[in-house]
N, C-alpha and C positions, 0 to 999 in steps of 0.2 A: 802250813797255814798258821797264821798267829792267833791266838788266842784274846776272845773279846775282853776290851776294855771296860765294856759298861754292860749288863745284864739290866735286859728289862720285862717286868711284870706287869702286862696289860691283856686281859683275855679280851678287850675290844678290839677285831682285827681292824677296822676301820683308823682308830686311833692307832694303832700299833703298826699298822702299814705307814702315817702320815712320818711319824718318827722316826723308823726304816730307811724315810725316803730322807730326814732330814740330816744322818748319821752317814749317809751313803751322800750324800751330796759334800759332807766335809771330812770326808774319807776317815771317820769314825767306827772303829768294831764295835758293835751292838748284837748281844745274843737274845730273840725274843723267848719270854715263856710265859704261855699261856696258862697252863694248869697249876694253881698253887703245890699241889703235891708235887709235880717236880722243882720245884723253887730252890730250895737247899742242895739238891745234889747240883744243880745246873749251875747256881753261885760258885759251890766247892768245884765242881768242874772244870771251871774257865778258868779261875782264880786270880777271878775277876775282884777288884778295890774298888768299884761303884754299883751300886744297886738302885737303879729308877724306879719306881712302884707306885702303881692306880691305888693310894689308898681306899677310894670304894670299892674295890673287890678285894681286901686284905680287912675290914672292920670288923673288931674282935679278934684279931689272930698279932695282938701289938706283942706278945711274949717272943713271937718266931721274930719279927722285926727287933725287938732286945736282941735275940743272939745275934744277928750279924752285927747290929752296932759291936756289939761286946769285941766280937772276930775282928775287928779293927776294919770293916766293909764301910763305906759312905755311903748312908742313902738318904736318897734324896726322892721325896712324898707329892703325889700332888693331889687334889680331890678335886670334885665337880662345889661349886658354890653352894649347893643345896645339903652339903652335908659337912657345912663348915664346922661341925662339933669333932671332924675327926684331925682339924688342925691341931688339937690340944690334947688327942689320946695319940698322934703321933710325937708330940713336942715332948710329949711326960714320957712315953719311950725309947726320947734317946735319937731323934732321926736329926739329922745334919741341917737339911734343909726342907721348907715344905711352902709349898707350894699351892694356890687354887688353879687350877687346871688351864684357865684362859693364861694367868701369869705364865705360868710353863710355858705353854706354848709359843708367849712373849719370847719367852729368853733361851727357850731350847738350842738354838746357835749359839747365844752367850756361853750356857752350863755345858754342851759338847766341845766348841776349844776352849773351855778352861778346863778339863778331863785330858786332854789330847795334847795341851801342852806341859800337864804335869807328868808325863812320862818320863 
């Protein structure tokens, strides 16, 4: 078994299924995790080079998001509209790309094969 490309962080399973399904539709390895405390080991795990992450479930914890930028990880942020103050405490830590949550969802096909063909 291959080891997932992209590692993602959403404890909404609702959303975290729709993504699943859309990683699985363009034959994309996607590891989910829900629990922030397994985050780091599941990253280091898979050794995985992209990191997806619900910035509203990760606000306040932007030091743990520093060190994977730091580990040379890409990740790539997305938040709900209502909490557009966390576009700018993701941007001033370093995250690649970020996102509001409908955008994602926009381009979610886009950002999975441009992941899939940088291999």
């Amino acid at each position: 078994m291959r080891k997932p490309k992209i590692v993602l962080f959403e404890p909404d399973l609702m959303f975290s299924s729709k993504i699943e399904a859309t990683a699985k539709r363009l034959n994309v390895e996607l590891k989910v995790v829900t629990d922030f405390a397994d985050l780091s080991g599941d990253v280091d795990a898979s050794n995985s080079k992209v990191l997806l992450i619900s910035l509203d479930s990760v606000e306040g914890k932007s030091a743990t998001l520093k060190k994977f930028v730091d580990e040379g990880v890409t990740v790539i942020g997305y938040y709900s509209h209502v909490n557009a103050h966390l576009r700018e405490e993701a941007e001033v830590g370093g995250l690649h790309t970020v996102f509001s949550r409908g955008a994602f969802v926009g381009k979610m096909e886009e950002i999975f094969l441009d992941i899939s063909r940088s291999d």
